[in-house]
C-alpha positions in Angstrom: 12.3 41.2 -111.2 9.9 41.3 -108.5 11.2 41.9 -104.6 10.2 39.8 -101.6 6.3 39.2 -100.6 4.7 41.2 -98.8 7.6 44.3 -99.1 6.5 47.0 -102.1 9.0 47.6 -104.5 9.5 48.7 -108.3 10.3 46.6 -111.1 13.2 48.9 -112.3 16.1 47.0 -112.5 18.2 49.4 -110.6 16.3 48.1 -107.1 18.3 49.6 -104.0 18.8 47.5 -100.4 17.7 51.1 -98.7 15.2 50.4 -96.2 13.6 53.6 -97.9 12.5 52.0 -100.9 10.5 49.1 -99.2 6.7 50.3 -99.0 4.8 49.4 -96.4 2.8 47.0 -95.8 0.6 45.3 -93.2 3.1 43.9 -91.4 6.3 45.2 -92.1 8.1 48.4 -90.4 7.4 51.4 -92.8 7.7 55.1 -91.6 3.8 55.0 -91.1 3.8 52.5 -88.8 6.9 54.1 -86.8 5.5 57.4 -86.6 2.3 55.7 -85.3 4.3 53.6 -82.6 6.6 56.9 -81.4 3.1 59.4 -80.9 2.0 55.9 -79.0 5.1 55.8 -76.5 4.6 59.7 -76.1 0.8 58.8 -74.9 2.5 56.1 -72.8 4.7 58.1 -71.2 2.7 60.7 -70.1 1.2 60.4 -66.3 -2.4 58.9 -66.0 -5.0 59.6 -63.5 -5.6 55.4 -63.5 -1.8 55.4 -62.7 -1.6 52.3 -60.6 -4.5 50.2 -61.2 -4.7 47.5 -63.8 -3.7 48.5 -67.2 -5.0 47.5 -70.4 -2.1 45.6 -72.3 -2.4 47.1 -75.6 -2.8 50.5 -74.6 0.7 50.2 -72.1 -1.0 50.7 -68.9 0.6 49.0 -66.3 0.4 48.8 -62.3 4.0 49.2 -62.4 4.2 52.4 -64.5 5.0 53.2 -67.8 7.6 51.8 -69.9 8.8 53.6 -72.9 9.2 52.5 -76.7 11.1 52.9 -80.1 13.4 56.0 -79.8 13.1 56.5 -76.4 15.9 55.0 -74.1 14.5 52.4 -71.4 14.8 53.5 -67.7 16.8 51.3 -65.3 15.0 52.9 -61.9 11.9 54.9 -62.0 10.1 56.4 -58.5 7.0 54.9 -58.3 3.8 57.5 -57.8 1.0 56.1 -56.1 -1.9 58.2 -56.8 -4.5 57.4 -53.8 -8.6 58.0 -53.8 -10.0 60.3 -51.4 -12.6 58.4 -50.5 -10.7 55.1 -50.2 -8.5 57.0 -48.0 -11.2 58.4 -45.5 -13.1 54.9 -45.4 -9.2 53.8 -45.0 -8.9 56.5 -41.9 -12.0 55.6 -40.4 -10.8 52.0 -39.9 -7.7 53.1 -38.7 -9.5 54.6 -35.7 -12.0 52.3 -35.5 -9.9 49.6 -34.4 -7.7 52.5 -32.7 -11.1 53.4 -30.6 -11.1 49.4 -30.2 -8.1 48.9 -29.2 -8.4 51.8 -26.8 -11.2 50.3 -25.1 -10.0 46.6 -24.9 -7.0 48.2 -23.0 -9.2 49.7 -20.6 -11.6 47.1 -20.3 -8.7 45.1 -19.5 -7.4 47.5 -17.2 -10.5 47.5 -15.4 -10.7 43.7 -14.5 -7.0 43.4 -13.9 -7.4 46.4 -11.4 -10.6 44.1 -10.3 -8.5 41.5 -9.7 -5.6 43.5 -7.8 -8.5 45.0 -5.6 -9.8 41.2 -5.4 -6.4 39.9 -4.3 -5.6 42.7 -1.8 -9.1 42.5 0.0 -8.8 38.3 0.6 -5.0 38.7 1.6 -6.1 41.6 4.4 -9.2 39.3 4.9 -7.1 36.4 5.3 -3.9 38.8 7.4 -7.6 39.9 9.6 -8.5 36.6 10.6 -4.8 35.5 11.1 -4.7 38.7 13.6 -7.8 37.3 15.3 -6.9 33.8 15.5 -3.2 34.6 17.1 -5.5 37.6 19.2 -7.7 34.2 20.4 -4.6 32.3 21.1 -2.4 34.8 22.9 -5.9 35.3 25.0 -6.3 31.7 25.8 -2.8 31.1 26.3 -2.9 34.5 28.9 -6.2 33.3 30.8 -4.5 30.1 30.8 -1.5 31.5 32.1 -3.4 33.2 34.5 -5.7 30.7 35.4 -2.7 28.8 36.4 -0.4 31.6 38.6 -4.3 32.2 40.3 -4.1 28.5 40.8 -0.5 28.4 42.4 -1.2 31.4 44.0 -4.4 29.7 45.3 -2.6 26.9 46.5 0.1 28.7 48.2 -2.3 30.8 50.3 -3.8 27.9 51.4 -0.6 25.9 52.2 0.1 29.3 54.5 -3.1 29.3 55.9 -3.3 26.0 57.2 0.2 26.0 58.6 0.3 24.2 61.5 3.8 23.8 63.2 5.1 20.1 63.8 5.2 19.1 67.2 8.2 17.1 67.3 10.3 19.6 65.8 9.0 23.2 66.7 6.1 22.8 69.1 8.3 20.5 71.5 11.2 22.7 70.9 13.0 24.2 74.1 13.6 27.5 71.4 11.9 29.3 69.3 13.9 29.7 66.7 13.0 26.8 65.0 9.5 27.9 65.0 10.3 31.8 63.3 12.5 30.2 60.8 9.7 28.3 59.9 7.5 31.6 59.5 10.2 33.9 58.0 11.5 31.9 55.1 14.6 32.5 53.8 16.1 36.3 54.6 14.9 39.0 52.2 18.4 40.1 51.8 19.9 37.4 50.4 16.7 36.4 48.8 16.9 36.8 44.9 14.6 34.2 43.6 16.5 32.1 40.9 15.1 29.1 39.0 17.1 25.6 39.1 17.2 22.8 36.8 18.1 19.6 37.2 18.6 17.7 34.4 19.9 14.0 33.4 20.0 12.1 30.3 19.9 8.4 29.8 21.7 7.6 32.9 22.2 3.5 33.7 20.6 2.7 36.2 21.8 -1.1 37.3 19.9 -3.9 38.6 19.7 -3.8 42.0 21.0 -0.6 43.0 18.9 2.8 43.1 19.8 6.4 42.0 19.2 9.4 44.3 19.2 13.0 42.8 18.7 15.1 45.7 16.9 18.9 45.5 17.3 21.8 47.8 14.6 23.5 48.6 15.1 26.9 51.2 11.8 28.8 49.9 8.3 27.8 51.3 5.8 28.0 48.1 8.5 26.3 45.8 7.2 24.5 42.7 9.2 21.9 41.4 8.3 20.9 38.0 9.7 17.2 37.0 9.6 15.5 34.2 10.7 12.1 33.9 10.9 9.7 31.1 11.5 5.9 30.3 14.1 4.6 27.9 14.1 0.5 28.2 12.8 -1.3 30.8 10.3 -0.4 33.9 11.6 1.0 37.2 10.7 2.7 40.6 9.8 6.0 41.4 9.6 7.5 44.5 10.0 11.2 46.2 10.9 11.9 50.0 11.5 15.4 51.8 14.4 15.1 54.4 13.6 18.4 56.8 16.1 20.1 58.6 14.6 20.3 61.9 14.5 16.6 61.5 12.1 14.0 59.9 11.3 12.8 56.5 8.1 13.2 54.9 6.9 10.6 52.2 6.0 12.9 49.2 5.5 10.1 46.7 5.6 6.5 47.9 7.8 4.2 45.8 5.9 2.7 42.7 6.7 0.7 39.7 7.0 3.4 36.5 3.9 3.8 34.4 4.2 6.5 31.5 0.9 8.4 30.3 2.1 9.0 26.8 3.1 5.4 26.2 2.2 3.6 22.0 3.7 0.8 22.7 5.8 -1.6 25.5 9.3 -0.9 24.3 8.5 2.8 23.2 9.3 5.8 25.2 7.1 6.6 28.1 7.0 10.1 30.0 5.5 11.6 33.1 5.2 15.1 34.0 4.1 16.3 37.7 4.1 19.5 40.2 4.9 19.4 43.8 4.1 22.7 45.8 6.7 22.5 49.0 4.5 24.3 51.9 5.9 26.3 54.5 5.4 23.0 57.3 8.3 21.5 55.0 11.0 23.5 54.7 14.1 24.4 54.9 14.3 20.8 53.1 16.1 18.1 50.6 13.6 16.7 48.3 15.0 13.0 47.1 14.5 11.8 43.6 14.9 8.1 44.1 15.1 5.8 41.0 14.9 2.5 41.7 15.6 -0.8 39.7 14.5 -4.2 40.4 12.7 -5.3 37.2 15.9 -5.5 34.7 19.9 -5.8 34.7 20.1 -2.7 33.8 17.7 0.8 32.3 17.9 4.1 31.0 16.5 7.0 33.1 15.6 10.7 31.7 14.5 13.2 33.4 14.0 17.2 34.2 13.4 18.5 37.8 12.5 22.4 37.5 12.7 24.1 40.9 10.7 27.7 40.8 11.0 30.0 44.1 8.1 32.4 44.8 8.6 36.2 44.3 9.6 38.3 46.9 6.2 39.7 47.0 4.5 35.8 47.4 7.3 35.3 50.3 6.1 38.7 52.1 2.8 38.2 51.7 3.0 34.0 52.7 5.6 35.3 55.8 1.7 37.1 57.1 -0.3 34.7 56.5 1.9 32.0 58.2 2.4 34.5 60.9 -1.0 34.3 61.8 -1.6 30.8 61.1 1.1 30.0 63.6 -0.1 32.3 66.0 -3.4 30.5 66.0 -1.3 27.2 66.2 0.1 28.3 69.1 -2.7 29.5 70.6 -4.4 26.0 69.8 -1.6 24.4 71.4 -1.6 26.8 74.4 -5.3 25.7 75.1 -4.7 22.2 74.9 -1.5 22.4 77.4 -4.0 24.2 80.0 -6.9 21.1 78.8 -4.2 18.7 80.0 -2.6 21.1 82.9 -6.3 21.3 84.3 -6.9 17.6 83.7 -3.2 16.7 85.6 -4.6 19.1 88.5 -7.7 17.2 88.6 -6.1 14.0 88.6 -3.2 15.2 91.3 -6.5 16.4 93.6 -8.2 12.8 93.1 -5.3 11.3 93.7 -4.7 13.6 97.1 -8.3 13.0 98.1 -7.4 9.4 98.0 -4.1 9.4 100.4 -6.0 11.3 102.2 -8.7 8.2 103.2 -6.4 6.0 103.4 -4.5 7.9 106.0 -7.9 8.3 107.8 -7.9 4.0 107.4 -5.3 3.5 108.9 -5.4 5.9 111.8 -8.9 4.4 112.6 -8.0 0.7 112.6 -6.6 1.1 115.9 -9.5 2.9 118.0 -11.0 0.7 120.6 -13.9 2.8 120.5 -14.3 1.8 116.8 -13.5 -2.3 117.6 -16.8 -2.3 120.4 -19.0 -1.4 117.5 -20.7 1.6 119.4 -22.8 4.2 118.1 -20.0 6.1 117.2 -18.3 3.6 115.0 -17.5 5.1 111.5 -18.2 3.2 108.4 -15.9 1.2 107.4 -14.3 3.1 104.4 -14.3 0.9 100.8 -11.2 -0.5 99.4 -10.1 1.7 96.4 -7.5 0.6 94.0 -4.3 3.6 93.0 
């Protein structure tokens, strides 16, 4: 009986299952064949220099290392062993610290223009903090010579006001006393002089029709400023300013006038007016009157801000010596003119005594018979002359 194809066997009847009495053949399992495979899984399993790399399938090379065959156990978890080329690992270096050395330099290239920038940045802001400086320099240097300009201006004024004090004659001049006259010149005493500001103030006050409002000002100090301002709510009114002195008389400061704003958009739209009034020494001791006056409306709203600023103690001093002297030459002014008119009353008394006197010598005459004969020795008769 013959065995299985492709197995070699005998034809002895007494065949055994053993797999010891198959012979090999091409494509069975014989002890050739397994020998062959075992020396093959040895080679496998041995470390290779291509370890890593592609492996060929039918030699057992694998990137994922070696696996072995046949009588050798399989391994669950095997260390992979990377086995690098030197000079894939110095070209692998050199890129490394190429793009290190890149890197490097983009950082301090960009180091370089942000610091650029900083630098940029803080030069405009202290350009820009320069010219603020120089701008606020400019304006605090206008707003000085400005402030200057105007205390010369008041100062100005002031020194004129003293220097063309002239004393009025109905009050001081014509005065019995002097003392009307040296209060005049003094001022206010430097003792109890301590040179406060005042302000006045009112705010929409009513102001009916008909009927007036008076907001009265004392002023002691000559070369006062009073500052007003004044301001329109509703409907037009009058304005006018008096100074009541104390020696007696009122002077017109401002005459009584209808209300006309400077700052005025439109007719029912606020409307304000800011002045100065300089109160010379001819003026005070005094009450400066604020009278608002209605006749244009049943009733308005009036606003206003009166600001009264004394002079310093060194203005008063120094205005005391120039009125001083301005009154002296007032008074010597005035003393010439009294002798002008004393000389001129003497004149006139010694006219009028010449006068009596040929009249007397008239009448005396009229009864001479000497005279009535018309003899050589009759005077002329004298012409009639009117007192």
């Amino acid at each position: 009986r013959s065995g299985p194809p492709g197995l070699g066997g005998s034809n002895s009847p007494t065949q055994s299952n053993s797999s010891s009495s198959y012979k090999p053949s091409s494509g069975g399992f014989g002890i050739d064949e397994l020998k062959r495979r075992v020396e093959d899984d040895k080679a496998r399993s041995q470390p290779s220099p291509f370890s890593g790399s592609p492996g060929n399938a039918k030699s057992g090379f694998s990137p994922f290392g070696s696996f072995g065959f046949g009588a050798q156990t399989q391994r669950g978890q095997q260390d992979i062993e990377l086995n690098t080329n030197p000079e894939i690992e110095r070209q692998r270096a050199e890129e490394r610290a190429r793009r290190l050395e890149q890197a490097r330099m983009e950082g301090i290239e960009e180091a370089r223009r942000e610091e650029q920038q900083r630098r940029a940045a803080e030069q405009a802001r202290l350009e820009e903090a320069r010219r603020q400086a120089e701008a606020q320099t400019r304006m605090n240097e206008a707003s000085r010579m400005s402030a200057e300009n105007r205390n010369q201006a008041l100062n100005k004024a002031i020194a004129d006001s003293d220097d063309n004090y002239v004393p009025p004659d109905e009050t001081v001049l014509d005065s019995l006393s002097p003392e009307a006259f040296l209060e005049q010149v003094d001022g206010p005493s430097m003792y109890r002089y301590e040179a406060k500001e005042a302000t006045y103030t009112g705010r929409s006050v009513k102001v009916y029709g008909e009927s007036s409002l008076d907001v009265p000002i004392r002023i002691t100090a000559p070369g006062s400023v009073v500052e007003y301002t004044v301001e329109k709510r509703s409907y037009d009114f009058g304005l006018g300013i008096t100074a009541k002195l104390d020696q007696g008389g009122i002077t017109v400061v401002k005459d009584m006038a209808p209300f006309d704003g400077s700052t005025a958009i439109s007719e029912r739209q606020q409307k304000t007016m800011s002045d100065q009034i300089l109160v010379g020494a001819g003026s005070v001791p005094c009450t400066l009157n604020f009278k608002f006056e209605n006749k244009f409306s049943w009733i308005c709203e009036v606003s206003y801000r009166i600001r009264v600023i004394p002079p310093s103690k060194d203005v008063l001093l120094s205005g005391r010596r120039r009125r001083a002297k301005a009154g002296l030459r007032a008074l010597d002014k005035d003393i010439q003119l009294s002798k002008q008119q004393l000389d001129q009353l003497y004149n006139n008394r010694r006219s009028l005594e010449r006068e009596v006197e040929d009249m007397r010598r008239q009448l005396n005459g009229s009864g001479d018979p000497s005279n009535m004969n018309g003899g050589s020795n009759a005077q002329e008769q004298p012409r009639f002359m009117p007192f």
